[in-house]
PDB file of N, CA, C and O in Angstrom:
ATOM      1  N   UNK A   1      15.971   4.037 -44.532  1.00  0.00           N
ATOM      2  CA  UNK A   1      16.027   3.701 -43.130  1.00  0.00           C
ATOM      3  C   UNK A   1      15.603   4.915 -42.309  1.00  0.00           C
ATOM      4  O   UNK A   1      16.199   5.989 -42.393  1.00  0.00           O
ATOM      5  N   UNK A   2      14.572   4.711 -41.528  1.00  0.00           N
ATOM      6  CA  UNK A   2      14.205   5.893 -40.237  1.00  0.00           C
ATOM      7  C   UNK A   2      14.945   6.253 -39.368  1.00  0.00           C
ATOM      8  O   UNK A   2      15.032   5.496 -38.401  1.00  0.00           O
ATOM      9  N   UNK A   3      15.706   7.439 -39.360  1.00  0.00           N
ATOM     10  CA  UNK A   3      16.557   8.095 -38.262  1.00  0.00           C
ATOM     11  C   UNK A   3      15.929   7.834 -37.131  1.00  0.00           C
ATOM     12  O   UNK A   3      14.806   7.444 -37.452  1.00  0.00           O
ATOM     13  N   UNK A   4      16.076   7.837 -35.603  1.00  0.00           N
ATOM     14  CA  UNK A   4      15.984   7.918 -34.502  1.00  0.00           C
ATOM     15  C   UNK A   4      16.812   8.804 -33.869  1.00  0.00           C
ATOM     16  O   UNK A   4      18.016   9.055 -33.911  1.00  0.00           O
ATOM     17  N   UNK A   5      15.357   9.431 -32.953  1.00  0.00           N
ATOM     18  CA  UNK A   5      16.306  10.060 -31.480  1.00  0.00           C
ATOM     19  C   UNK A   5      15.564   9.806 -30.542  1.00  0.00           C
ATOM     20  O   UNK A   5      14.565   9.088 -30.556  1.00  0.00           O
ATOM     21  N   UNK A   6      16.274  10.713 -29.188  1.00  0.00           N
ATOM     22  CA  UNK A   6      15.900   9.987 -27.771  1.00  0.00           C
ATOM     23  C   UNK A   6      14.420  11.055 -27.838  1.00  0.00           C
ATOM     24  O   UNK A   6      13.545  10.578 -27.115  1.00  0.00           O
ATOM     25  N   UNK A   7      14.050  12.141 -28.420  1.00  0.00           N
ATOM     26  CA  UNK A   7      13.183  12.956 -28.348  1.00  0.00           C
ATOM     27  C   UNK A   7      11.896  12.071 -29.071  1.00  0.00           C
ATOM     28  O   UNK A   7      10.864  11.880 -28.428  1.00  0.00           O
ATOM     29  N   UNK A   8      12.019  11.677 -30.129  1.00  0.00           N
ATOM     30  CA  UNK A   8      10.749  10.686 -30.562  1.00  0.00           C
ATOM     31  C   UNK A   8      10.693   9.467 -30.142  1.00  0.00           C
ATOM     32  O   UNK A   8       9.602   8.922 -30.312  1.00  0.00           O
ATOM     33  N   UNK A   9      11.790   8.645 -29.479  1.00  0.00           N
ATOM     34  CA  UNK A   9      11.768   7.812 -28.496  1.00  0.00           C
ATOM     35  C   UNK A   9      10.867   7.748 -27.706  1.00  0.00           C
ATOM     36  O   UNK A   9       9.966   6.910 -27.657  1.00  0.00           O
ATOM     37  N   UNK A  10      11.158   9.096 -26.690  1.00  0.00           N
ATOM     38  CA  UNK A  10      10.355   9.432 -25.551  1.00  0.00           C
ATOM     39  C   UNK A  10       8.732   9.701 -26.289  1.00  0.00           C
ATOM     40  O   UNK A  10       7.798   9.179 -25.680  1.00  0.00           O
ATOM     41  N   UNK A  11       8.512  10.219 -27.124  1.00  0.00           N
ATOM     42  CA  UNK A  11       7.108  10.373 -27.781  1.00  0.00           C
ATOM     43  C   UNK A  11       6.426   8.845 -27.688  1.00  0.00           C
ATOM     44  O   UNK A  11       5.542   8.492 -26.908  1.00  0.00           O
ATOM     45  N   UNK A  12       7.034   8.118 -28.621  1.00  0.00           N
ATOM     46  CA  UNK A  12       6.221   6.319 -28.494  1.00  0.00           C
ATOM     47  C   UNK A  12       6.071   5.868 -27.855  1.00  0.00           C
ATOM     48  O   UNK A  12       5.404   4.836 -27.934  1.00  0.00           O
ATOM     49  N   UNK A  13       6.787   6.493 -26.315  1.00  0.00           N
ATOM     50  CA  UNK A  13       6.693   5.321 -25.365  1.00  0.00           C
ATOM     51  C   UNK A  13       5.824   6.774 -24.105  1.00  0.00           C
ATOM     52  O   UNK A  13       5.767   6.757 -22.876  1.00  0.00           O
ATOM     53  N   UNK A  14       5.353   7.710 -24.973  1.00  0.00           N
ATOM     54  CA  UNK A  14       4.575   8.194 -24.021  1.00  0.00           C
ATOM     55  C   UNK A  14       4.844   9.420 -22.619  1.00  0.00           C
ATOM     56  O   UNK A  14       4.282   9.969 -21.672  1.00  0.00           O
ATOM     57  N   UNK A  15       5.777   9.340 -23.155  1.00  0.00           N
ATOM     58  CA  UNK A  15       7.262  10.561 -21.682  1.00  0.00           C
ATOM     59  C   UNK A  15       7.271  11.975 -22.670  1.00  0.00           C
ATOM     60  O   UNK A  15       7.504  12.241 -23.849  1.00  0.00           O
ATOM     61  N   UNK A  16       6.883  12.675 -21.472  1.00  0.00           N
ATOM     62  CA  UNK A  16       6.763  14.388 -22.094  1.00  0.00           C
ATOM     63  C   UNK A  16       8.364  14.728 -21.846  1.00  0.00           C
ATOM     64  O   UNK A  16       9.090  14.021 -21.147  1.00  0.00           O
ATOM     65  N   UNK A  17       8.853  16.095 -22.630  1.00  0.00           N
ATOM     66  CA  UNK A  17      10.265  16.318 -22.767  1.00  0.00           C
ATOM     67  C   UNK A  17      10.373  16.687 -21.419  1.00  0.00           C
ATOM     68  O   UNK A  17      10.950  17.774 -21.386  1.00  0.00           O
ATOM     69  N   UNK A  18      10.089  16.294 -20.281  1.00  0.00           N
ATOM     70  CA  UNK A  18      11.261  16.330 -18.789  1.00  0.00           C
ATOM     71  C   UNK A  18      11.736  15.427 -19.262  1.00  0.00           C
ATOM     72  O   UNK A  18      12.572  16.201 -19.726  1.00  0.00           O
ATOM     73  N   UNK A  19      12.097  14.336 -19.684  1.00  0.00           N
ATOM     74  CA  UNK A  19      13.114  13.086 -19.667  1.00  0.00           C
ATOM     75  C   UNK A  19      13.789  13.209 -20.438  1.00  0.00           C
ATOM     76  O   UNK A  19      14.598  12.287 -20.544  1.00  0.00           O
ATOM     77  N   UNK A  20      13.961  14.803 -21.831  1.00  0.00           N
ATOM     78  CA  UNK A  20      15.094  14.987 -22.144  1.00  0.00           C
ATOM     79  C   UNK A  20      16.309  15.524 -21.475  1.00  0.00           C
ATOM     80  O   UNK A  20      16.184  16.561 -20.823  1.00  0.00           O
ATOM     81  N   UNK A  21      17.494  14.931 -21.558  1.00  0.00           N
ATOM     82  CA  UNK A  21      18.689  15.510 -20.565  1.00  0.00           C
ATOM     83  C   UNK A  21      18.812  17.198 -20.747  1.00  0.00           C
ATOM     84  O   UNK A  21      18.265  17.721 -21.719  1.00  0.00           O
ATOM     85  N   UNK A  22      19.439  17.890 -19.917  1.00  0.00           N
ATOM     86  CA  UNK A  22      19.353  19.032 -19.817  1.00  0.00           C
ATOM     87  C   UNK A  22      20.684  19.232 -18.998  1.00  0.00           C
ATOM     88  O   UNK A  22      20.616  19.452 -17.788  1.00  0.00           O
ATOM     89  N   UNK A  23      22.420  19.127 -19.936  1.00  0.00           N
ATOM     90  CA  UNK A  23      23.236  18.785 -19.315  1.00  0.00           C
ATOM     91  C   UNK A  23      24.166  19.989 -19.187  1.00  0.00           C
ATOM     92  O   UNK A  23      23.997  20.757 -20.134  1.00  0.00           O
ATOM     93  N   UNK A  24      25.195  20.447 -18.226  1.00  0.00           N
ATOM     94  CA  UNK A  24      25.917  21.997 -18.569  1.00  0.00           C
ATOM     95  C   UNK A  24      27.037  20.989 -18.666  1.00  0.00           C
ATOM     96  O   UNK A  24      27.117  19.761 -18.694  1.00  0.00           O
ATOM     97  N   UNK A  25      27.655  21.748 -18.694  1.00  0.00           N
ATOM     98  CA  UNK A  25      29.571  21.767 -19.217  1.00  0.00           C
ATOM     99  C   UNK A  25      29.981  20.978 -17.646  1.00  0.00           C
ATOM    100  O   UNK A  25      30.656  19.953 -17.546  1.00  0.00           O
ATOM    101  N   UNK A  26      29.420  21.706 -16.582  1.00  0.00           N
ATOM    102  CA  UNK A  26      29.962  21.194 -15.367  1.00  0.00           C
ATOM    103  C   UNK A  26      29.479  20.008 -14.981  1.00  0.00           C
ATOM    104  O   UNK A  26      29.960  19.718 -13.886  1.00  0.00           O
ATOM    105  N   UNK A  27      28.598  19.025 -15.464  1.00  0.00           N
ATOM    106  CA  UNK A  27      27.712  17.718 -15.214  1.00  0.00           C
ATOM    107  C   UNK A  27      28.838  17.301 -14.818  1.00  0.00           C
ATOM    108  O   UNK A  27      29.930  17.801 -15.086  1.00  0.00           O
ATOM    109  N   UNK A  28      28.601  16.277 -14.100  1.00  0.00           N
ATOM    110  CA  UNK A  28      29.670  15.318 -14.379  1.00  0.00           C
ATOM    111  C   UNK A  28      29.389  14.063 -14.363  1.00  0.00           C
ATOM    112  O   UNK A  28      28.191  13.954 -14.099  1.00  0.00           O
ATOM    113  N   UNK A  29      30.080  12.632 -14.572  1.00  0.00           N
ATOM    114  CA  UNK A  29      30.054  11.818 -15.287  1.00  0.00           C
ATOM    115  C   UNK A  29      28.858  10.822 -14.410  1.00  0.00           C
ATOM    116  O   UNK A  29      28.015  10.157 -15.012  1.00  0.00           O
ATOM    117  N   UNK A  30      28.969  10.866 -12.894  1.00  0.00           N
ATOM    118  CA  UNK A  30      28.229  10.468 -12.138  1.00  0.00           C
ATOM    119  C   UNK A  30      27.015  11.106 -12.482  1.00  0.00           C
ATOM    120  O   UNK A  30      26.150  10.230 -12.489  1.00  0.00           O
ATOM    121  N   UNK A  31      26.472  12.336 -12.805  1.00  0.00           N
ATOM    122  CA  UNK A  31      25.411  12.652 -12.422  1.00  0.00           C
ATOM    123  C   UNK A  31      24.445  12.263 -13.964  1.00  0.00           C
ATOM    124  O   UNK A  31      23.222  12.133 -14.023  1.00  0.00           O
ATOM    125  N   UNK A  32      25.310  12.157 -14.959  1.00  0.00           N
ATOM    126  CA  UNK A  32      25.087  11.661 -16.261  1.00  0.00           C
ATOM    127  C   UNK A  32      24.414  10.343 -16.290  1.00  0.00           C
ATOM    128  O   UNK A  32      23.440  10.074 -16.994  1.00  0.00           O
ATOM    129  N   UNK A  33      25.150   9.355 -15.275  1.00  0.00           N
ATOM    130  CA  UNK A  33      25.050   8.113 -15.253  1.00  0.00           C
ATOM    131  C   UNK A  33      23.630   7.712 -14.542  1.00  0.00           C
ATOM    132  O   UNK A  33      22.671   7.036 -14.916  1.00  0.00           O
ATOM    133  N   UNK A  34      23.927   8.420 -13.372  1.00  0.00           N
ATOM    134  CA  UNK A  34      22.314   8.542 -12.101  1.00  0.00           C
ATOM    135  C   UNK A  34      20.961   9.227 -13.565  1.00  0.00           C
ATOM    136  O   UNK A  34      19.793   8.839 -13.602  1.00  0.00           O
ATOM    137  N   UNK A  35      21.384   9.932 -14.260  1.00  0.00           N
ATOM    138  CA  UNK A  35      20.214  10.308 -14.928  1.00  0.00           C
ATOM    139  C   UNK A  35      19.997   9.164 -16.069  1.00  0.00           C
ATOM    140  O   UNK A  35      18.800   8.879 -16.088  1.00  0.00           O
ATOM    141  N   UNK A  36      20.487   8.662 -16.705  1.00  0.00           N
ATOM    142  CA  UNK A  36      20.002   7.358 -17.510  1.00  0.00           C
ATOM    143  C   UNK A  36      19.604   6.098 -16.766  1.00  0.00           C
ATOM    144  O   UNK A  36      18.623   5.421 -17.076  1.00  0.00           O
ATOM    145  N   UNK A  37      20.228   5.892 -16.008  1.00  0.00           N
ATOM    146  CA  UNK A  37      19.859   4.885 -14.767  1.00  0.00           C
ATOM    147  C   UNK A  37      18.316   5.131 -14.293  1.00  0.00           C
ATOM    148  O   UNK A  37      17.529   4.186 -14.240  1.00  0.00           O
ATOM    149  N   UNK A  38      17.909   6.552 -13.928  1.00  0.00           N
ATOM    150  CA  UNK A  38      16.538   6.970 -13.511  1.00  0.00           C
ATOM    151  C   UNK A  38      15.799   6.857 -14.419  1.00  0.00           C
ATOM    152  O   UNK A  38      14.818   6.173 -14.125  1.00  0.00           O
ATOM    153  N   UNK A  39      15.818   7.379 -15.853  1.00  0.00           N
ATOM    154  CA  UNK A  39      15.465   7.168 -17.054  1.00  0.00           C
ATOM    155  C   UNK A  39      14.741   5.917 -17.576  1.00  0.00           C
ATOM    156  O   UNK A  39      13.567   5.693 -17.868  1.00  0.00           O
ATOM    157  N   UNK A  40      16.291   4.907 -17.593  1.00  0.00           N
ATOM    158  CA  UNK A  40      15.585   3.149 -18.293  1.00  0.00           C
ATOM    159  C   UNK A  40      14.907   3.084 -16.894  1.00  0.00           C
ATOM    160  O   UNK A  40      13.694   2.960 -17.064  1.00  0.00           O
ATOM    161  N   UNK A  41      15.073   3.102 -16.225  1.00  0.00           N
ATOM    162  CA  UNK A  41      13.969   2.717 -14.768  1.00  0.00           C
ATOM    163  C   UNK A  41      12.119   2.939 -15.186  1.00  0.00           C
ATOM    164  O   UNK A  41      11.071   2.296 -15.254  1.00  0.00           O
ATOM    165  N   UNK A  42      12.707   4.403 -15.391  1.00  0.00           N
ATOM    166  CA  UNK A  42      11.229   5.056 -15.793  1.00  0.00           C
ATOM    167  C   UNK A  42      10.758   4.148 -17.329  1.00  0.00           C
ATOM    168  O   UNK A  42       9.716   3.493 -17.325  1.00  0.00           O
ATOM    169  N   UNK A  43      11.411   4.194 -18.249  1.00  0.00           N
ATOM    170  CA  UNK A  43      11.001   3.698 -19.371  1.00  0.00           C
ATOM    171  C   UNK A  43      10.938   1.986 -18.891  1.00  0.00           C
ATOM    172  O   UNK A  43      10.171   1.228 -19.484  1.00  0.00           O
ATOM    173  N   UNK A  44      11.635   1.599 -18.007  1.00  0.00           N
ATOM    174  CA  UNK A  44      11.055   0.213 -18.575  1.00  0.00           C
ATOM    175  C   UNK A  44       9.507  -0.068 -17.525  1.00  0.00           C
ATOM    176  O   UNK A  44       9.002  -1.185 -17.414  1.00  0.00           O
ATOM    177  N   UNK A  45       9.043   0.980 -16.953  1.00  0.00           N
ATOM    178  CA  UNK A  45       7.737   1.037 -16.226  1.00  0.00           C
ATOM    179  C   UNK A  45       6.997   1.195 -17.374  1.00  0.00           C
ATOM    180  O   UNK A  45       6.238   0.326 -17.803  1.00  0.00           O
ATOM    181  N   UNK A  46       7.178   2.238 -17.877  1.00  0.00           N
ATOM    182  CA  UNK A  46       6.199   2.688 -19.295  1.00  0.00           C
ATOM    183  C   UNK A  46       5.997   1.966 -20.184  1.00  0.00           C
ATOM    184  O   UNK A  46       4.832   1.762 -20.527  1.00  0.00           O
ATOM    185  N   UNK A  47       7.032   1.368 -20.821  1.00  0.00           N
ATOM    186  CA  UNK A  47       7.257   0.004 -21.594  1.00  0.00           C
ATOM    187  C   UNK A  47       6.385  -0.771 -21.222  1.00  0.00           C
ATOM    188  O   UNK A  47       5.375  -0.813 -21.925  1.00  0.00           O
ATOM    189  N   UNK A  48       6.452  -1.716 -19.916  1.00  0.00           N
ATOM    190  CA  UNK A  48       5.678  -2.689 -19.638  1.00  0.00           C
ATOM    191  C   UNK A  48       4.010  -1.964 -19.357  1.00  0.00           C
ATOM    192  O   UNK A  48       3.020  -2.670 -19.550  1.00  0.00           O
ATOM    193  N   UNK A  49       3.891  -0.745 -18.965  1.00  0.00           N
ATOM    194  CA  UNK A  49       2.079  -0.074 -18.648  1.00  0.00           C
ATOM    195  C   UNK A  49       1.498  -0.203 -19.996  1.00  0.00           C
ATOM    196  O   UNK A  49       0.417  -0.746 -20.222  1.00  0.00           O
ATOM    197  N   UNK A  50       2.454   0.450 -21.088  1.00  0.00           N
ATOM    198  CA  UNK A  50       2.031   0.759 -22.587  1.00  0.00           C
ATOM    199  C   UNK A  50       1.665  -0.827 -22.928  1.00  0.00           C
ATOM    200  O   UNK A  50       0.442  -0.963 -22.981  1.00  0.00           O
ATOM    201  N   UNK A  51       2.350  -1.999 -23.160  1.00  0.00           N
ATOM    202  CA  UNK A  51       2.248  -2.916 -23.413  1.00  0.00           C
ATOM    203  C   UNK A  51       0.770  -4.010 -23.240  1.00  0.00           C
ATOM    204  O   UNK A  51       0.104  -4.807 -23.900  1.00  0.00           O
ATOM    205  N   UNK A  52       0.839  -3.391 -21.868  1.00  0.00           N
ATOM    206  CA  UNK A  52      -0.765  -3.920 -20.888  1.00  0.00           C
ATOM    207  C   UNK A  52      -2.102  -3.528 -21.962  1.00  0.00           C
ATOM    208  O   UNK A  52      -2.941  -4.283 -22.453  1.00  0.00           O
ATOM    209  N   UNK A  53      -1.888  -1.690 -22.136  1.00  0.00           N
ATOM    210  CA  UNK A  53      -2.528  -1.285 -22.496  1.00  0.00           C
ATOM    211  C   UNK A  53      -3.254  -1.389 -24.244  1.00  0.00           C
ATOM    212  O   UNK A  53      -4.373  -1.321 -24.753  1.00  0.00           O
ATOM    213  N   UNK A  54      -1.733  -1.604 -24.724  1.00  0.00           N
ATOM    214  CA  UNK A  54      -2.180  -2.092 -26.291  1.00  0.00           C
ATOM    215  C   UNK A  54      -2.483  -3.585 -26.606  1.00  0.00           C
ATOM    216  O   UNK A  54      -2.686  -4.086 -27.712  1.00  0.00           O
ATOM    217  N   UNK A  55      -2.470  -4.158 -25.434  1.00  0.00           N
ATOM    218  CA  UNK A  55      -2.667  -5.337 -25.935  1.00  0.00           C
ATOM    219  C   UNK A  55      -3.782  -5.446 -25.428  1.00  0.00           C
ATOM    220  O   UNK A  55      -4.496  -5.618 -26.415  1.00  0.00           O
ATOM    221  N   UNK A  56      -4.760  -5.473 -24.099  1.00  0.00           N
ATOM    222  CA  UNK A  56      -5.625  -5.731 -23.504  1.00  0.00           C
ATOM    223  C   UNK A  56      -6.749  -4.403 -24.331  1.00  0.00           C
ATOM    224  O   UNK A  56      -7.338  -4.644 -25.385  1.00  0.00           O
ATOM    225  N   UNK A  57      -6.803  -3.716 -23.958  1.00  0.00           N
ATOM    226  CA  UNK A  57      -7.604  -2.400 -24.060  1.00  0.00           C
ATOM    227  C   UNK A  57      -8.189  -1.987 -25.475  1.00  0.00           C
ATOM    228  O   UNK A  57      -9.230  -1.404 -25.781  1.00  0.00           O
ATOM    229  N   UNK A  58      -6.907  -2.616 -26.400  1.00  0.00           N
ATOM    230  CA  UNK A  58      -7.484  -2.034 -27.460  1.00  0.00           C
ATOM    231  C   UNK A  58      -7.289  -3.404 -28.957  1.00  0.00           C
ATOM    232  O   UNK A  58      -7.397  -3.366 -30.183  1.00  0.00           O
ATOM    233  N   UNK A  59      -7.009  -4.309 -28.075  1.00  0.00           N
ATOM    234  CA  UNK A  59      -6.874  -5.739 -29.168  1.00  0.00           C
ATOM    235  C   UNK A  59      -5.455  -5.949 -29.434  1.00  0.00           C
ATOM    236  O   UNK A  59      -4.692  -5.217 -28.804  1.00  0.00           O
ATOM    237  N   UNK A  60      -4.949  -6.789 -30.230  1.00  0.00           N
ATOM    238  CA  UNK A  60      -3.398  -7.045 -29.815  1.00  0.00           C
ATOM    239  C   UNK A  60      -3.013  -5.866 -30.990  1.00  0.00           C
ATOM    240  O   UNK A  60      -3.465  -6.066 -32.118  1.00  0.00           O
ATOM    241  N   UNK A  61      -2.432  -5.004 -30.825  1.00  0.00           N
ATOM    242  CA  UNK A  61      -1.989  -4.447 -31.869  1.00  0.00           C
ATOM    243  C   UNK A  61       0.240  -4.375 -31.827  1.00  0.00           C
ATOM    244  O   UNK A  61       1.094  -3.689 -31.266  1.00  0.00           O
ATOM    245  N   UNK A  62       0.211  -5.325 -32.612  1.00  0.00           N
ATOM    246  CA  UNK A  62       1.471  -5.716 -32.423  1.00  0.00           C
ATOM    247  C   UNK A  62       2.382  -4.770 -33.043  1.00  0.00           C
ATOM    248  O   UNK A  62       3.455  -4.505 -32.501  1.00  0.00           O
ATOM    249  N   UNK A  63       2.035  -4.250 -34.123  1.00  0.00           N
ATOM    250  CA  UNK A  63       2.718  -2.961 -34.596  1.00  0.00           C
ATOM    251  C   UNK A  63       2.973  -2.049 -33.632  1.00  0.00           C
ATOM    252  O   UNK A  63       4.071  -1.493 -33.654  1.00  0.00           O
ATOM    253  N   UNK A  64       2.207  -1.783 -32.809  1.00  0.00           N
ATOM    254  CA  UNK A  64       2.520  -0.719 -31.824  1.00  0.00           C
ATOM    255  C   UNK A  64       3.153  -1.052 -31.027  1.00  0.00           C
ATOM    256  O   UNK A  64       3.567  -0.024 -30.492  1.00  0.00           O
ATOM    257  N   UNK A  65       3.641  -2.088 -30.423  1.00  0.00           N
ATOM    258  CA  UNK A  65       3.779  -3.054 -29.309  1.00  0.00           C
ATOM    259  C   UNK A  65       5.412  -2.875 -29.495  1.00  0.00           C
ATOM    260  O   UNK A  65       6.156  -2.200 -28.783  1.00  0.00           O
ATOM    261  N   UNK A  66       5.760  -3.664 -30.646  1.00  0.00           N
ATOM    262  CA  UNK A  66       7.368  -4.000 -31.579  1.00  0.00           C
ATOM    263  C   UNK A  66       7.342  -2.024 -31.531  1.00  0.00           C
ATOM    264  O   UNK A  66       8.313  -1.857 -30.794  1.00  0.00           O
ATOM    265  N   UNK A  67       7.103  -1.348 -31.688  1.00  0.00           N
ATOM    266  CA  UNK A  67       7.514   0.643 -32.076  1.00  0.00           C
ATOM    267  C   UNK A  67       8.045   0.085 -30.349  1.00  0.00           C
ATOM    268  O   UNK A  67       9.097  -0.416 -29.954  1.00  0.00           O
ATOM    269  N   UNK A  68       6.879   0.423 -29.704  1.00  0.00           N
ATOM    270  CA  UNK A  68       6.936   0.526 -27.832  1.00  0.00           C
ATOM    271  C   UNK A  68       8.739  -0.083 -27.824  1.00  0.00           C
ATOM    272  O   UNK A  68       9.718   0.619 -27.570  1.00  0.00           O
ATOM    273  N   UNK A  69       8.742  -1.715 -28.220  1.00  0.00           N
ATOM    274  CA  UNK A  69       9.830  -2.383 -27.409  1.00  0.00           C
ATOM    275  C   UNK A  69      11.006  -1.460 -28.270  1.00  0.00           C
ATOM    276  O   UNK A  69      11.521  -0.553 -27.616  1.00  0.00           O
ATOM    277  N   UNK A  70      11.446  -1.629 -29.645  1.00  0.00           N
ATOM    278  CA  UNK A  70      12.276  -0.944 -29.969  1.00  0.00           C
ATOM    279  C   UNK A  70      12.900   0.171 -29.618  1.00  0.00           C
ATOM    280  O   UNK A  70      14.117   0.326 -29.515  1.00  0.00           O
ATOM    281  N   UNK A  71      11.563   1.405 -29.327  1.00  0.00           N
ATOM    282  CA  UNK A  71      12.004   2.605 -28.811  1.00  0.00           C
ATOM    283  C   UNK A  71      12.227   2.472 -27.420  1.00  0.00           C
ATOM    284  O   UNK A  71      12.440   3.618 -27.024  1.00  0.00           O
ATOM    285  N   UNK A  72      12.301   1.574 -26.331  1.00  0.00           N
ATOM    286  CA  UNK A  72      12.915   1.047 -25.175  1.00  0.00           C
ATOM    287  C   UNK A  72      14.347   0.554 -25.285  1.00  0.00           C
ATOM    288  O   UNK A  72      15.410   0.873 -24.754  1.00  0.00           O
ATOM    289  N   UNK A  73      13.999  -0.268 -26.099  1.00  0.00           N
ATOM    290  CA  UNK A  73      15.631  -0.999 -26.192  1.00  0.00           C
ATOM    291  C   UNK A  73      16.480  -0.222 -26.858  1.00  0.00           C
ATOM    292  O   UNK A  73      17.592  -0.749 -26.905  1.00  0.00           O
ATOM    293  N   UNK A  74      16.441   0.543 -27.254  1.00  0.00           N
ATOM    294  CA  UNK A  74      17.204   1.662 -28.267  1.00  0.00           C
ATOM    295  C   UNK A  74      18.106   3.048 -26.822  1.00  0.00           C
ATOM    296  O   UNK A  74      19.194   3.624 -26.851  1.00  0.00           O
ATOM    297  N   UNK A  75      16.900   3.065 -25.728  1.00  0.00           N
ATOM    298  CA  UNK A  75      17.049   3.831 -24.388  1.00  0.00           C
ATOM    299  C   UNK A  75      17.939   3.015 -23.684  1.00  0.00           C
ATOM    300  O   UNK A  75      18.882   3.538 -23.090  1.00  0.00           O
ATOM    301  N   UNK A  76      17.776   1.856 -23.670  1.00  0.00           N
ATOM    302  CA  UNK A  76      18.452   0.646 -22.763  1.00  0.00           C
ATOM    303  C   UNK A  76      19.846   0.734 -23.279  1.00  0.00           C
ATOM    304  O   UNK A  76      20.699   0.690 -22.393  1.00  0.00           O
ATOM    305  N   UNK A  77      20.233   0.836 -24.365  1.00  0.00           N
ATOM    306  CA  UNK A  77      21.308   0.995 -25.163  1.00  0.00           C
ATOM    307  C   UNK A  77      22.454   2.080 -24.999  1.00  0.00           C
ATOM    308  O   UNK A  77      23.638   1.940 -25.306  1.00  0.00           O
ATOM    309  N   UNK A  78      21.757   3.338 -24.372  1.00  0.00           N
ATOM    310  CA  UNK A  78      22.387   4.425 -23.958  1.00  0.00           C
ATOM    311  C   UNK A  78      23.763   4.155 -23.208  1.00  0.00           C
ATOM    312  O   UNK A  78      23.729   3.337 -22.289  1.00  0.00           O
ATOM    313  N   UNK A  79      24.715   4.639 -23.453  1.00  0.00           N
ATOM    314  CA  UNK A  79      25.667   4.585 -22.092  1.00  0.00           C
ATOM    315  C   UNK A  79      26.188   3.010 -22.052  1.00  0.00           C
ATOM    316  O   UNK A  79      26.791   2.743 -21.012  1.00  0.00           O
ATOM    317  N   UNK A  80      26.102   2.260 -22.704  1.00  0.00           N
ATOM    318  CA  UNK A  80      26.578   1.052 -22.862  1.00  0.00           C
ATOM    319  C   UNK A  80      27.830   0.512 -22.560  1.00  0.00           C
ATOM    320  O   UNK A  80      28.066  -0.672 -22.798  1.00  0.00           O
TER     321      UNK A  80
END
């Protein structure tokens, strides 16, 4: 079975490491929350651009498509 993280997450779906968290001791729980909230926002834009793009642009390539949704829904999952 393939380990996952939010760092190769962000790779498949195309997001350079600003969208890894970058949290101190003093965060607090609100500002934790506002940053995943901004996050799936951002990813589910990317999600649906990437999607456009592998399917129209370059023929249906569904393998890539199912990586894209997984490594979304896996983000969506965060903080649950």
């Amino acid at each position: 079975m393939k380990t996952h993280s939010l760092k190769n997450d962000l790779r498949i779906l195309e997001l350079g490491n600003e969208f890894l968290p970058r949290f101190s001791k003093d965060t607090t729980e609100d500002q934790v929350n506002n940053f995943l909230s901004d996050l799936k926002e951002t990813v589910r834009e990317q999600r649906n651009s990437l999607i456009i793009k592998y399917h129209d642009k370059m023929g249906s390539n569904d393998e890539k498509i199912k990586e894209i949704n997984a490594a979304a829904e896996r983000i969506f999952e965060l903080n649950r």
